[in-house]
Phi, psi and omega in degrees: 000146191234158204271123153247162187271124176293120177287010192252320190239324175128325187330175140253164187193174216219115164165151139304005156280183191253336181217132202294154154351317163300304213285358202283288184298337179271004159289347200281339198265321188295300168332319193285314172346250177333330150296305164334301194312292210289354176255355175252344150267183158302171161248140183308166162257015171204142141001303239244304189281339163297267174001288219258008123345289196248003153100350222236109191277159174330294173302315170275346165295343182274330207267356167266348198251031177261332189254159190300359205263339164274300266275005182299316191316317182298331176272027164263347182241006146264009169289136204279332177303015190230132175285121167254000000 
């Protein structure tokens, strides 16, 4: 079985996923996070404000709007009326 390194703490760990196991429930918790934000504000106009909305940094907000559960978000912050 081959190891991979957790993007979110670094550890290794041995599964199909992207983050070990410790990290699995704090992405889940960051995920409720971040729904949360957006369904009780506006949408933000960068990232950075987003982040710092819903609690969640920046290196893991790109890294949710990479899976199918964003990606509409992501094509909200590719709209060209919005400053990133």
């Amino acid at each position: 079985m081959n190891f991979k390194t957790c993007i979110r703490c670094g550890c290794f760990f041995s599964s199909s996923d992207s983050v070990c196991p410790n990290c699995k429930s704090k992405d889940e918790i960051d995920k409720a996070s971040l729904k949360q934000c957006l369904a009780n504000n506006d949408m933000p106009n960068n990232y950075e404000s987003l982040a710092y909305l819903s609690g969640v940094s920046v290196k893991n907000i790109n890294r949710f709007l990479d899976t199918k559960e964003f990606s509409s978000l992501k094509d909200s912050f590719n709209n060209p009326n919005i400053n990133l």
